[in-house]
N, C-alpha and C positions, 0 to 999 in steps of 0.2 A: 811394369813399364819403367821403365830409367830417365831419367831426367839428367840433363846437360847445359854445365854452367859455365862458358868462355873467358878470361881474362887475357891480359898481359899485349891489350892493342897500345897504339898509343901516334905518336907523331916522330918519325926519323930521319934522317937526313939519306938521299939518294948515295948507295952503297951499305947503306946501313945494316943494322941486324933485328930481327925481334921473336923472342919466343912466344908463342900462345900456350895456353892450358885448356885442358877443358876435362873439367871436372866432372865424373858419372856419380850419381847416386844412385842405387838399385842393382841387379843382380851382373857385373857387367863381363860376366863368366858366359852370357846370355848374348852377347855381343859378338856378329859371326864379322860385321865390319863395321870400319868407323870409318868416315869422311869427312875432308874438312871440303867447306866450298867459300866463296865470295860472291857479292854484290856491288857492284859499283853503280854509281847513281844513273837511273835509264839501261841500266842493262839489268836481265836476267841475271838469277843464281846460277854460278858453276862450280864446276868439280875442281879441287883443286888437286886435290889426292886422295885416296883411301890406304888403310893400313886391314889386313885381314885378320881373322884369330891366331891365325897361325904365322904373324908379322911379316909377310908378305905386303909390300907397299909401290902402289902405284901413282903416277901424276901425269899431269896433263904436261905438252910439250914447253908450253912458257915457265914452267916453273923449274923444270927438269935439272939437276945439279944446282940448284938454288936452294931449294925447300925440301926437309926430310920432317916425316912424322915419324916419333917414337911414342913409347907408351912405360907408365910405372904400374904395375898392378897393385902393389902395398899403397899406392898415392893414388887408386882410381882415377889414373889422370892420362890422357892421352896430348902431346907436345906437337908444336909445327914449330919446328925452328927454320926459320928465315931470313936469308945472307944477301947481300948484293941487292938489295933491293931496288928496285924503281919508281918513277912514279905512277905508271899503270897497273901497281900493285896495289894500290887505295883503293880502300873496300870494305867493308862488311866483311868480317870473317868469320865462320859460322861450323859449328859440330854437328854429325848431322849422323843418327844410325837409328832404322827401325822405324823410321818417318817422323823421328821425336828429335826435333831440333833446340838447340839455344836463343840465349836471347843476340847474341852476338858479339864484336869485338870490333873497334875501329881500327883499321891502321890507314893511318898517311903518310904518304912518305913524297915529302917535298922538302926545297932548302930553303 
């Protein structure tokens, strides 16, 4: 089973940028998708995008042209880089494949 370690949240100014990580340990050749999702306080966890084995990458409409996942495989490391940000973008941000999630990532983005 793989384990997923998130970094790289933090506090930004609206327009801002911020990349996430998210670290795999374990076999992650074994990984058919990965998902990042969020929480915001009183709401449910959502999708925010997934990226597939075969780097095929989807997102939900709010994020759309704003947020792109990539991935390093020598770095076991899957990316969410995200631009223009907002403030309904504050949340929990979270890796998410195989039912084994992270511990998470903050981001706020207020001025």
């Amino acid at each position: 089973q793989v384990q997923l370690v998130e970094s790289g949240g933090g506090l930004v100014q609206p327009g801002g940028s911020l990349r996430l990580s998210c670290v795999v340990s374990g076999n992650i050749f074994s990984i058919s998708v990965m998902g990042w999702y969020r929480q915001s306080p009183g709401k449910e966890r959502e999708l925010v995008g997934t990226m597939s084995s075969g780097g095929i990458t989807r997102y939900v409409d709010s994020v759309k042209g704003r947020f792109a996942i990539s991935r390093d495989n020598a770095k076991r490391t899957w990316y969410l880089q995200m631009s223009s940000l907002k403030p309904e973008d504050t949340a929990v941000y979270y890796c998410g494949t195989q039912g084994v999630w992270g511990q998470g990532t903050q981001v706020t983005v207020s001025s």
